[in-house]
C-alpha positions in Angstrom: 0.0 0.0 0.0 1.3 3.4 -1.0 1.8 6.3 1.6 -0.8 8.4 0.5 -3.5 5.2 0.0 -2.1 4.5 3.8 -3.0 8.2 4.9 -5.9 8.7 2.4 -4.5 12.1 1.5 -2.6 13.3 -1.8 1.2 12.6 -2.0 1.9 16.1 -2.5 0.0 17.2 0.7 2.5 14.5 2.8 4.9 17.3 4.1 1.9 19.7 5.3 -0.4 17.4 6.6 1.9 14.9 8.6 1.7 17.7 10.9 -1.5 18.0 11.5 -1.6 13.9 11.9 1.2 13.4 14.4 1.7 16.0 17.4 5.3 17.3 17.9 6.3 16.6 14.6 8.7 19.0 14.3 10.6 18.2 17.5 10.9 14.6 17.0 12.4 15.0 14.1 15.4 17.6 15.3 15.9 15.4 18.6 16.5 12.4 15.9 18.7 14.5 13.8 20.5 16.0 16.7 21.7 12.6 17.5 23.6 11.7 14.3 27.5 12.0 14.6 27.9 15.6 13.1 31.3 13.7 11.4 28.7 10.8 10.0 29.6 10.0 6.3 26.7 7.4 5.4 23.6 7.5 6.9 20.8 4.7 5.9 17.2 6.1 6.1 14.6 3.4 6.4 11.4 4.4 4.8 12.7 7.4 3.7 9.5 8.8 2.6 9.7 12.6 1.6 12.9 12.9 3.2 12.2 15.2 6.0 14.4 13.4 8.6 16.8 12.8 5.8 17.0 16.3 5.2 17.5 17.6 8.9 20.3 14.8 9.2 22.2 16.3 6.4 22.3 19.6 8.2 24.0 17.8 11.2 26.2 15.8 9.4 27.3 18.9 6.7 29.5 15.8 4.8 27.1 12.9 4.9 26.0 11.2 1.9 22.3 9.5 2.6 21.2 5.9 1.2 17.1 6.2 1.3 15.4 2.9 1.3 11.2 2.9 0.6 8.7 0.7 -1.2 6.8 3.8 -2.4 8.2 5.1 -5.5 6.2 7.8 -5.6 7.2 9.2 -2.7 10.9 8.8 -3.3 10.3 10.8 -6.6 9.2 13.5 -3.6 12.3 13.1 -1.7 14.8 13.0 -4.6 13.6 16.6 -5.3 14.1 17.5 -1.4 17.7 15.8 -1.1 19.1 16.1 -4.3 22.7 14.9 -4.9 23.2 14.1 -1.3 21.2 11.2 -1.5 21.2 7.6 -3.2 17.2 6.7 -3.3 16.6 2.6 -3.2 13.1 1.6 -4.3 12.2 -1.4 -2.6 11.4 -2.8 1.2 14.1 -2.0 4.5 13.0 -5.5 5.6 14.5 -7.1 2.5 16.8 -4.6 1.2 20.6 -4.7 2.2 21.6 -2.4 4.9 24.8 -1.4 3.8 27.7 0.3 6.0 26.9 3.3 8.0 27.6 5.5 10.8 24.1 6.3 11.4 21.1 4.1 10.7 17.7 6.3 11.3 13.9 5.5 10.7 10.7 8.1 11.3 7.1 6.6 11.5 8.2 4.1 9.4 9.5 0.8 11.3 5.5 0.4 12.6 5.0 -1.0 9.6 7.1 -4.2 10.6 4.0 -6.8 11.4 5.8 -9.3 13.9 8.4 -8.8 16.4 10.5 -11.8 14.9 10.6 -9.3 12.2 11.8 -6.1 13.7 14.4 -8.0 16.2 15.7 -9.5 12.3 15.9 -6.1 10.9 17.6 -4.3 14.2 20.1 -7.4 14.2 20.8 -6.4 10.7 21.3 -2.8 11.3 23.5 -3.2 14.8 25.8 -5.0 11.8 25.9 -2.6 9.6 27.0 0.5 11.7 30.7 1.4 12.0 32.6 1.8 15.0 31.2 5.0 16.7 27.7 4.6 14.6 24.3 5.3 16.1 20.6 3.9 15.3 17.9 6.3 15.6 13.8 5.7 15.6 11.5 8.2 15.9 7.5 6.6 15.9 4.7 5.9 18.1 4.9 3.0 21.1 2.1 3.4 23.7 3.0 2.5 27.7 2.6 -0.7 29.0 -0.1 0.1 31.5 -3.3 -0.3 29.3 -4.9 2.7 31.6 -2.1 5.2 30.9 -2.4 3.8 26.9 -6.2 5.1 26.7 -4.9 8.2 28.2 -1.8 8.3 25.3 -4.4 7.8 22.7 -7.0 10.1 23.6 -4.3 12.9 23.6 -3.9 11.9 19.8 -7.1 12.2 19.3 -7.1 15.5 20.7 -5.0 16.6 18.4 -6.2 15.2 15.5 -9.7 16.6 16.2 -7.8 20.4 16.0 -7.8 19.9 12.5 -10.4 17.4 11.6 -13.0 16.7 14.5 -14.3 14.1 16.0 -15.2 12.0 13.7 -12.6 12.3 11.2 -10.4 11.4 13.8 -11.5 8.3 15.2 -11.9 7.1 11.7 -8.1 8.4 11.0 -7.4 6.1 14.2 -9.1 2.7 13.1 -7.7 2.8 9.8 -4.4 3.2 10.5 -4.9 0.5 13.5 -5.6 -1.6 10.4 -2.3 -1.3 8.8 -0.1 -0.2 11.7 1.7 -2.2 14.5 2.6 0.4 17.8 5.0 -1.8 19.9 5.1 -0.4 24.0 8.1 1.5 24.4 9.6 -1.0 27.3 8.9 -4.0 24.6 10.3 -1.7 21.5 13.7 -1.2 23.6 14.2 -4.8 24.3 14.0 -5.8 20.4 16.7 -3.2 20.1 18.6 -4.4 22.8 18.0 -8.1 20.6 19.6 -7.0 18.0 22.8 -6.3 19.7 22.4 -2.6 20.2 22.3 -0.2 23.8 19.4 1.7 23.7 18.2 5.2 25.5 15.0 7.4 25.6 16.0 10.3 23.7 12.6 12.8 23.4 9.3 11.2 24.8 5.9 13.1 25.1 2.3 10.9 25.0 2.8 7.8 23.2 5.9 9.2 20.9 9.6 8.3 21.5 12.4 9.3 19.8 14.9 6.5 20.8 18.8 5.9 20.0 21.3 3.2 20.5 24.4 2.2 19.7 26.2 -1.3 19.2 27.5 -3.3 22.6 31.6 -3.4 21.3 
C-alpha cells in the first residue's frame, strides 16, 4: 500500500499534513537529527518517505551522503527533489533490502509497519551489523505504555490533536484505519528488540505515546 492510500490524503500534501496527523512533529524529528554524529559519512534512512528526517540529518552531518530505502516510488520521486545529490534513493522494502555500511542508521514513522516482532528484532540485528565503530541507530514513531490505563490516556491525547484539524469523527476514523495497517510496539517492549539485535538503547525525546529513541552497538 502506498503512503498516500495508507493516509488517504494526496502525495503532494504528505509534508503539510503529517503535521496536523502526528503531534510534535517537528521536535521529534530535530531530537532524531541531533543525535547523528555531526562527522557521520553514510547514513541509511529506512522508509525514507519525503525525506524530511533525511533532510535535517544532512544539516547535522554537513559531509554525509544518505542511502534512502522505501517501497513507495512515488514518494521517493518527492524526496529526490528534497535531497538532491546528497542522496542515493533505493526503491524497494528495508526489511528485505541490504543495509549497507553506515555511521548512522535512522527510521521516522516508518518501522510500525514491521508486522511481527520476529521481524523487527531481524531487521535491528541487521542494522547493529551494519553501523561502523562510533555509529548510532535512531527511531522516531509511536509506542504506547505498557499500563493499558495510561495507553487510553496516550491515545485520547492523539485524538485531541487530531480533532484540532479534523474533528471528531474524522479522527477516530483516522485512528481505526491506521490501527488496520499499523503495529505500535510499547516503548519497554520496542527497547528490548533493540537491545535483541545487539544494540544499547536510550529514551531520547518522549511526550504521550511518541519516543524518539537511540542506540548504539554493545563493542
Amino acid at each position: 500500500m502506498s503512503v498516500a492510500t495508507h493516509l488517504g490524503i494526496e502525495l503532494g500534501d504528505y509534508d503539510a499534513r503529517i503535521r496536523t496527523f502526528i503531534p510534535d512533529y517537528h521536535a521529534m524529528i530535530a531530537a532524531a537529527a541531533a543525535a547523528v554524529p555531526p562527522a557521520a559519512r553514510t547514513i541509511v534512512d529506512l522508509g525514507t518517505g519525503t525525506g524530511a528526517l533525511a533532510q535535517q540529518c544532512l544539516k547535522q552531518a554537513r559531509r554525509a551522503h544518505v542511502v534512502g530505502i522505501d517501497a513507495d516510488a512515488g514518494i521517493l520521486q518527492l524526496a529526490a527533489r528534497r535531497l538532491g545529490r546528497r542522496a542515493t534513493l533505493v526503491c524497494g522494502s528495508f526489511l528485505r533490502t541490504r543495509v549497507p555500511a553506515a555511521d548512522a542508521v535512522v527510521a521516522s514513522y516508518a518501522l510500525h509497519h514491521v508486522r511481527t516482532r520476529a521481524a523487527k528484532a531481524a531487521l535491528y540485528r541487521r542494522v547493529g551489523a551494519a553501523l561502523r565503530r562510533g555509529g548510532v541507530f535512531v527511531s522516531v514513531d509511536c509506542h504506547p505504555a505498557t499500563n493499558r490505563t495510561l495507553a487510553r490516556r496516550q491515545r485520547e491525547l492523539w485524538r485531541a490533536h487530531l480533532q484540532k484539524t479534523y474533528g471528531r469523527a474524522d479522527a477516530d476514523a483516522f485512528l481505526a484505519a491506521w490501527a488496520k495497517e499499523d503495529v505500535y510496539v510499547p516503548l519497554a517492549d520496542e527497547i528490548d528488540l533493540i537491545e535483541q539485535g545487539g544494540l544499547a538503547a536510550d529514551v531520547i525525546w518522549r511526550k504521550g505515546s511518541f519516543a524518539v529513541l537511540s542506540a548504539s552497538p554493545r563493542r
